[in-house]
C-alpha beads as a LAMMPS data file, in Angstrom:
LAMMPS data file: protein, C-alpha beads

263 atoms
262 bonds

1 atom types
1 bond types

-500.0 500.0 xlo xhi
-500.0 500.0 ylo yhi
-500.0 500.0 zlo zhi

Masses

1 110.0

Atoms # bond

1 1 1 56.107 95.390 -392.435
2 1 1 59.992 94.793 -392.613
3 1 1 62.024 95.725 -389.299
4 1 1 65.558 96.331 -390.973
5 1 1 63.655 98.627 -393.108
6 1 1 62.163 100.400 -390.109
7 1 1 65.225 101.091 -388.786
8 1 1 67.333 101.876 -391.642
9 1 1 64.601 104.282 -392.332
10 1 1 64.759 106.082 -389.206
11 1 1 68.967 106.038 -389.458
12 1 1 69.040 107.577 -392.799
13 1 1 65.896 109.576 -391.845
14 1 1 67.905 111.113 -388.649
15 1 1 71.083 111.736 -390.552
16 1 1 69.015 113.774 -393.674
17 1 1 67.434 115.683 -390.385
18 1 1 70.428 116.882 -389.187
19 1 1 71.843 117.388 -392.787
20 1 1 69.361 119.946 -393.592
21 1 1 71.402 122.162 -391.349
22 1 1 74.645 120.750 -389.822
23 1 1 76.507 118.683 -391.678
24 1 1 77.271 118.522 -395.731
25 1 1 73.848 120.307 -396.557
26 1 1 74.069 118.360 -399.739
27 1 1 72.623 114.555 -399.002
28 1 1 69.362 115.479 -397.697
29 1 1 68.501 116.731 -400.697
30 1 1 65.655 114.860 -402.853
31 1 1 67.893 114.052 -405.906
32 1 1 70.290 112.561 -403.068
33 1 1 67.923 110.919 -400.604
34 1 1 65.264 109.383 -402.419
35 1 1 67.539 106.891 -404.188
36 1 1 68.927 106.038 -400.410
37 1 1 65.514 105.766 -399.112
38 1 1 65.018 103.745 -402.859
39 1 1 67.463 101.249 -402.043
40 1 1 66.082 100.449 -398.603
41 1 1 62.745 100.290 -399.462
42 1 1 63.670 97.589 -402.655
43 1 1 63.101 100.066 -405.661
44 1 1 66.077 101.975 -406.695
45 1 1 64.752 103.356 -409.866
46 1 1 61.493 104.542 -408.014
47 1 1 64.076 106.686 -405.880
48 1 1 65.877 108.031 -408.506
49 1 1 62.761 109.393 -410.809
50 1 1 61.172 110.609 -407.388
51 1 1 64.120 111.796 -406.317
52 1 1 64.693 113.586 -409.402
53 1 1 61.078 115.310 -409.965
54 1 1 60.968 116.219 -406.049
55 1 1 64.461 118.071 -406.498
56 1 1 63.009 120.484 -409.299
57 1 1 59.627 121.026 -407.315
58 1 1 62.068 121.957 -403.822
59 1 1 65.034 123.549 -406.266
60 1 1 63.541 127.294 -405.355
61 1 1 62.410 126.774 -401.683
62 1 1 65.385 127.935 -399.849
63 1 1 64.991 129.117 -395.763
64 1 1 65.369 132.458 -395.277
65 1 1 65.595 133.718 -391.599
66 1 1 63.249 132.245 -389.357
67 1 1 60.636 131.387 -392.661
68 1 1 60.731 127.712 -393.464
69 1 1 59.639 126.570 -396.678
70 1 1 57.792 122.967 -396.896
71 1 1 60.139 120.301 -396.176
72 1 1 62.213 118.406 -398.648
73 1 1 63.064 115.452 -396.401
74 1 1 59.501 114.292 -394.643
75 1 1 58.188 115.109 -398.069
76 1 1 60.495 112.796 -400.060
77 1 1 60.056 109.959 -397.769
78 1 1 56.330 110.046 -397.275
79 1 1 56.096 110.149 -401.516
80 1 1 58.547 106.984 -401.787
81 1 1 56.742 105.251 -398.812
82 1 1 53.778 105.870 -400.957
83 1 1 54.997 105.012 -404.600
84 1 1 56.820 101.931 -403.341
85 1 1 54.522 100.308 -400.520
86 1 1 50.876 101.342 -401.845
87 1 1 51.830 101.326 -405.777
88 1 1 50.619 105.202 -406.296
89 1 1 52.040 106.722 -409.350
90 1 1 55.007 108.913 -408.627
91 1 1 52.873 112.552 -409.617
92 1 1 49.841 111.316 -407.408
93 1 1 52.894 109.934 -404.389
94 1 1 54.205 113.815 -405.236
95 1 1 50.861 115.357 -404.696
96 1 1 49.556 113.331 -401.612
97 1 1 53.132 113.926 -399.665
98 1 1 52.749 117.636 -399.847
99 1 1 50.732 117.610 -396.729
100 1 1 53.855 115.840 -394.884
101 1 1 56.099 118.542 -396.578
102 1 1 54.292 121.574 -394.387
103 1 1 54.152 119.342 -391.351
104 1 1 58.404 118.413 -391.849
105 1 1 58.175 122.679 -392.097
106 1 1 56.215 122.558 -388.552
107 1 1 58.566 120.633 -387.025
108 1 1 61.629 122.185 -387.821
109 1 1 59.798 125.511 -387.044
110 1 1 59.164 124.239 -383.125
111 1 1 62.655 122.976 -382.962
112 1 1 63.870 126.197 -383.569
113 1 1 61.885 127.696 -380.706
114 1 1 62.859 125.106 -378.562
115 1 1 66.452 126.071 -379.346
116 1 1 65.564 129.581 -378.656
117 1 1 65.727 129.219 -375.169
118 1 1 68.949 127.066 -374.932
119 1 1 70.980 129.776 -377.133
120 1 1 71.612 131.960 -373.561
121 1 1 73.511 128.560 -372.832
122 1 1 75.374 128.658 -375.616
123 1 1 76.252 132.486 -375.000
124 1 1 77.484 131.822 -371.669
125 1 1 79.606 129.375 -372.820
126 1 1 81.182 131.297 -375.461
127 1 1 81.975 134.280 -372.705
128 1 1 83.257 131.360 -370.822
129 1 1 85.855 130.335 -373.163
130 1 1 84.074 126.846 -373.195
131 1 1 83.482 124.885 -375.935
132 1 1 81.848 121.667 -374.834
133 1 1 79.353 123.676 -373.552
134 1 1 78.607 125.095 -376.924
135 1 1 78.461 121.621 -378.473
136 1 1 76.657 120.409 -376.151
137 1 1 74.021 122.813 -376.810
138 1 1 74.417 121.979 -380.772
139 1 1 74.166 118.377 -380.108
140 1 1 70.405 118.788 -378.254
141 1 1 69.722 120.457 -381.519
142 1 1 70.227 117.855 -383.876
143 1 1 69.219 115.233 -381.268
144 1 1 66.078 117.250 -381.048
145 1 1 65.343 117.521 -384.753
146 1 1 66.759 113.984 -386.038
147 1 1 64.922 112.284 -383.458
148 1 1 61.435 114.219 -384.237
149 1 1 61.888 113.326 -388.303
150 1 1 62.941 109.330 -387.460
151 1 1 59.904 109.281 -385.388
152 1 1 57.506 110.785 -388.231
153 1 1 59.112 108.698 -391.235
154 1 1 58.436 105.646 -389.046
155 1 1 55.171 106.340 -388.260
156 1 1 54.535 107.232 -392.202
157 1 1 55.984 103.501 -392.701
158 1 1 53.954 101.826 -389.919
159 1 1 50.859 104.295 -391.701
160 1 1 51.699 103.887 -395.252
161 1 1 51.683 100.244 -395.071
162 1 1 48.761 99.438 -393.190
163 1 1 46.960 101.970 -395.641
164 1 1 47.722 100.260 -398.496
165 1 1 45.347 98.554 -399.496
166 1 1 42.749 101.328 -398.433
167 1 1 44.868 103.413 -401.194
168 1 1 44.759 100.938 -403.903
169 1 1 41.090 100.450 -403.423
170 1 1 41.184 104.423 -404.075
171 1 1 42.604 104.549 -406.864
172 1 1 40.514 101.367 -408.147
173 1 1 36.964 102.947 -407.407
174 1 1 38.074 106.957 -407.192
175 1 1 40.110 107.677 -410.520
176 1 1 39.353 111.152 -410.745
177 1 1 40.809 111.759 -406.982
178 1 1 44.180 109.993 -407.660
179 1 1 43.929 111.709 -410.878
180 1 1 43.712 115.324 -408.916
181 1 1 46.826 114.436 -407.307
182 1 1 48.487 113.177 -410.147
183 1 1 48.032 116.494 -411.694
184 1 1 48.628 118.206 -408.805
185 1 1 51.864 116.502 -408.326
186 1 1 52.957 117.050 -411.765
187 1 1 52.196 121.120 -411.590
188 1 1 55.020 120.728 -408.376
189 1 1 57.735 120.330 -410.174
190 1 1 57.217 123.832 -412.783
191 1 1 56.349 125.582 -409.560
192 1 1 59.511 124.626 -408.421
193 1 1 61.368 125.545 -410.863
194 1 1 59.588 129.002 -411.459
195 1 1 60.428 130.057 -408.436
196 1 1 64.099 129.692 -408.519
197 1 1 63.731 131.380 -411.912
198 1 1 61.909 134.419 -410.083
199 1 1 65.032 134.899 -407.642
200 1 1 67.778 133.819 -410.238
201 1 1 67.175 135.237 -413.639
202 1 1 68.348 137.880 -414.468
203 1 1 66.670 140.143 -417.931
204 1 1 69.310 139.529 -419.999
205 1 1 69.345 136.211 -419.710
206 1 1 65.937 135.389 -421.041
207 1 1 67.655 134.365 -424.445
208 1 1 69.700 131.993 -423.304
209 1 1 66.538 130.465 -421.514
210 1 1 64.309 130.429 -424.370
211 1 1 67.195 129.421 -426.308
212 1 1 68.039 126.243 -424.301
213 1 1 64.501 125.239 -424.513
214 1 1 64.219 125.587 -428.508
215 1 1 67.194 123.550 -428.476
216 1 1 66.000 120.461 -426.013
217 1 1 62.792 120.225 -428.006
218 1 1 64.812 120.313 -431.774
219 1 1 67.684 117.511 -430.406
220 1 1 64.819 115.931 -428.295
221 1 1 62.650 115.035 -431.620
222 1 1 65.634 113.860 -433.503
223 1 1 65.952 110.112 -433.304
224 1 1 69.561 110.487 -433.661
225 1 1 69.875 112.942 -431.149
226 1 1 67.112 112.002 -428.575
227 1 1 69.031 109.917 -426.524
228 1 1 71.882 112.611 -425.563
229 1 1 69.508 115.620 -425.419
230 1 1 70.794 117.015 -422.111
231 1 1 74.551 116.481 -423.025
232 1 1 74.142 118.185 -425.833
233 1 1 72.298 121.560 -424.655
234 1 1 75.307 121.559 -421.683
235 1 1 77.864 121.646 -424.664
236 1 1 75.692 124.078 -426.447
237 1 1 74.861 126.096 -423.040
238 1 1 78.836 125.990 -422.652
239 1 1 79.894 127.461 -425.824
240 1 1 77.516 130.162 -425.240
241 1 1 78.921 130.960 -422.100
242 1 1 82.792 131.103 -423.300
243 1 1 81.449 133.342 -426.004
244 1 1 79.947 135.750 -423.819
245 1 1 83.358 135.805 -421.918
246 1 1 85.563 136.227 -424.551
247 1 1 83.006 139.179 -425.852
248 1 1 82.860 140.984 -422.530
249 1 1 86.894 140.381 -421.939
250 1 1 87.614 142.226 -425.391
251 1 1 84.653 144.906 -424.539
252 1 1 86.686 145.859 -420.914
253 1 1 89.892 144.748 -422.158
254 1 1 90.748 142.862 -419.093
255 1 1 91.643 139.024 -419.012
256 1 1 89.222 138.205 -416.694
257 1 1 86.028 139.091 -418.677
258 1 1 83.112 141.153 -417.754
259 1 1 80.555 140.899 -414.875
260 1 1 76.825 142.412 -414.650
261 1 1 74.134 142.927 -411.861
262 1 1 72.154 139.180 -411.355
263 1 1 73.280 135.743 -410.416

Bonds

1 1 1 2
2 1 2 3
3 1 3 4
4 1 4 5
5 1 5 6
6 1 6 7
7 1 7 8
8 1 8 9
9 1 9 10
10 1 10 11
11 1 11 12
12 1 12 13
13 1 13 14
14 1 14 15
15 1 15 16
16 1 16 17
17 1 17 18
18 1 18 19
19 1 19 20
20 1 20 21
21 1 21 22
22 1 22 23
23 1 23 24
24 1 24 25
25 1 25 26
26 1 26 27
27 1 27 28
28 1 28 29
29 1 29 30
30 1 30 31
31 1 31 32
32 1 32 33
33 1 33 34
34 1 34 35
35 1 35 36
36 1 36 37
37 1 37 38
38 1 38 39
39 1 39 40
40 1 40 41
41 1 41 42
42 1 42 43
43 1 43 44
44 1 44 45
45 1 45 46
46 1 46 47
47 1 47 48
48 1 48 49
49 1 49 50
50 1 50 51
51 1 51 52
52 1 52 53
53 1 53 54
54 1 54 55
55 1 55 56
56 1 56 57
57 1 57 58
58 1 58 59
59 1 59 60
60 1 60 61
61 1 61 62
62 1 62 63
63 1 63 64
64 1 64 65
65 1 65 66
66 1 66 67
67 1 67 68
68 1 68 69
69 1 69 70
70 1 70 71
71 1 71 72
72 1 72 73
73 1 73 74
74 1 74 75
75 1 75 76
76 1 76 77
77 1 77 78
78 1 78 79
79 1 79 80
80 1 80 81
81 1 81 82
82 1 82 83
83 1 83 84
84 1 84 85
85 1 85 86
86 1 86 87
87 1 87 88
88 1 88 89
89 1 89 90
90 1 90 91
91 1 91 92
92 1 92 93
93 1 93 94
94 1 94 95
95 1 95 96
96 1 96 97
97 1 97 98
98 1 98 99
99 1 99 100
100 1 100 101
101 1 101 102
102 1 102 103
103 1 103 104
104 1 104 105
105 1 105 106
106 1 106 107
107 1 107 108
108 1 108 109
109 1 109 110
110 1 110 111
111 1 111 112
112 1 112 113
113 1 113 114
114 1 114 115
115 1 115 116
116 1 116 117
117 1 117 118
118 1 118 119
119 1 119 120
120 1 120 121
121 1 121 122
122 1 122 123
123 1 123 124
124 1 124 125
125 1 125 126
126 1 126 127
127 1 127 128
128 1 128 129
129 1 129 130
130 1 130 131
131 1 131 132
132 1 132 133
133 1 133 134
134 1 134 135
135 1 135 136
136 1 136 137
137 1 137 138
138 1 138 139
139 1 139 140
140 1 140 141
141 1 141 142
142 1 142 143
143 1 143 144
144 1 144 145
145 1 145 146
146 1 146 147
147 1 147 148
148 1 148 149
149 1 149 150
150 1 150 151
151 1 151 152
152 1 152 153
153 1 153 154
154 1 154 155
155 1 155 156
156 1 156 157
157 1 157 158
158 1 158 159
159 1 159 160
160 1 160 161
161 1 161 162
162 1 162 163
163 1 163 164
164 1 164 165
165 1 165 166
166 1 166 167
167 1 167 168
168 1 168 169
169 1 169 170
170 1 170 171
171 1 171 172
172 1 172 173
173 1 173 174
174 1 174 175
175 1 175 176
176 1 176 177
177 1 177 178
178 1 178 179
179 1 179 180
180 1 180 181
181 1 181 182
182 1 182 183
183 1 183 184
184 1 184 185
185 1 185 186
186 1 186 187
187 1 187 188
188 1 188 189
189 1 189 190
190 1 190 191
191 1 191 192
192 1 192 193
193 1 193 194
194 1 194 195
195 1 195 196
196 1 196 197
197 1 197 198
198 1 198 199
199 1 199 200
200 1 200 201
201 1 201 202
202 1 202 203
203 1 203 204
204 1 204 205
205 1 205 206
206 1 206 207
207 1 207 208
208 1 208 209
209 1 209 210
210 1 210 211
211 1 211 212
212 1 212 213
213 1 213 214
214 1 214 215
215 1 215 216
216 1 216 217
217 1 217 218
218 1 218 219
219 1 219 220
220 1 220 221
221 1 221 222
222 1 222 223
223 1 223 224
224 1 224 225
225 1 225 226
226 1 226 227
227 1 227 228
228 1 228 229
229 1 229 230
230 1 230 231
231 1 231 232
232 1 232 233
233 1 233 234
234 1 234 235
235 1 235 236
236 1 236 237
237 1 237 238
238 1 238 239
239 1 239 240
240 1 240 241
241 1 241 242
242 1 242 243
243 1 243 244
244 1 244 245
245 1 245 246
246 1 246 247
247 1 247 248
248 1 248 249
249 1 249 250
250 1 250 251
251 1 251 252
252 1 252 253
253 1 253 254
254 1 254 255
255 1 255 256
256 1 256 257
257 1 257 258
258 1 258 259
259 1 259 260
260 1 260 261
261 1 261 262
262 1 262 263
């Protein structure tokens, strides 16, 4: 076990905590984080394809209200902890760190209803005309929650390590349960992104969809093409899109183009 990585951990680990709801809202995210957590851990590129395949399976969980959906930061560091300190493919790291994902939800969850009863705090101080009071109250609640997720992700280091070689001898002499996981993992990230199609899509843009994908796989399987795939679909996803303004301006002859029901 490293100590500088034990503590950087539980820094960055604190600071994504808080993130989730105070500050940019943008570097806790997987995509964002796991190449942090990447770099202190020694594997950069681990981070970034982790990173990458955890953002499409967390794209469509979104809080709403009081309803927390399993957590993108626990989960991201308990799957690179895995994938980088007990050599588990990145699917079965995906699959195994789901667990940690609902228990990141927990936490939040009972940090809110610790909060709960501080809010008539922060009520009185508003009536009051007093802001420290009010940020004092906000500053319990990210001391609350950052120091709750530094003291998980460093007990998933401490755990992680010491497990490792209990995991490799796993995946040595039990194939077909690291295989589970692998699969399981790898269903995440289409689960993911099916559900931010569910609250996104709107009917009439099911051609465009199916459209984008019949264009990935005919660029994808041309060897001249292959290596620029995604560019090119944006370009192609772009023209599209000024078309469909310029068609809608002319149809409402306005400037400014047309608009429909639907994100």
């Amino acid at each position: 076990m490293n100590v500088i990585e034990i503590v950087l951990l539980a820094v960055v680990t604190f600071i994504f905590a808080i993130d989730q709801f105070s500050l940019t809202e943008i570097i806790y995210r997987p995509i964002i984080a796991c190449p942090i957590i990447g770099l202190i851990l020694g594997d950069v590129q681990t981070g970034l394809i982790l990173g990458g395949t955890y953002e499409l399976m967390m794209v469509g969980n979104m809080p709403v209200g009081g309803a927390q959906p399993p957590n993108a930061v626990l989960g991201g560091i308990v799957a690179m902890i895995f994938a980088v300190k007990a050599n588990m493919s990145i699917d079965a790291a995906l699959g195994a760190a789901v667990a940690f994902a609902v228990l990141g939800q927990y936490v939040v969850t009972l940090t809110f209803t610790i909060m709960s009863g501080l809010m008539a705090k922060a009520d009185k101080a508003a009536e009051e005309a007093n802001p420290s009071g009010i940020t004092a109250v906000l500053n319990t609640s990210m001391l609350i929650l950052g120091s709750l997720f530094a003291i998980l992700a460093i007990a998933a280091y401490v755990g992680g390590v010491a497990l490792t070689p209990a995991l490799e001898a796993l995946q040595a002499n039990a194939a077909w349960f690291m295989g589970g996981l692998g699969v399981a993992g790898g269903m995440m990230r289409f689960v993911g992104f099916a559900i931010l199609l569910k609250i996104m899509m709107a009917n009439d843009m099911w051609g465009y969809l199916l459209a984008g994908f019949t264009f990935a796989l005919i660029l994808g399987n041309i060897q001249a093409t292959a290596g620029a795939t995604l560019i090119l679909v944006a370009f192609i996803g772009f023209l599209l899109a000024v078309i469909d303004f310029r068609i809608n301006a002319v149809a409402n002859k306005a400037s400014q183009g047309g608009f429909s029901d639907g994100i």
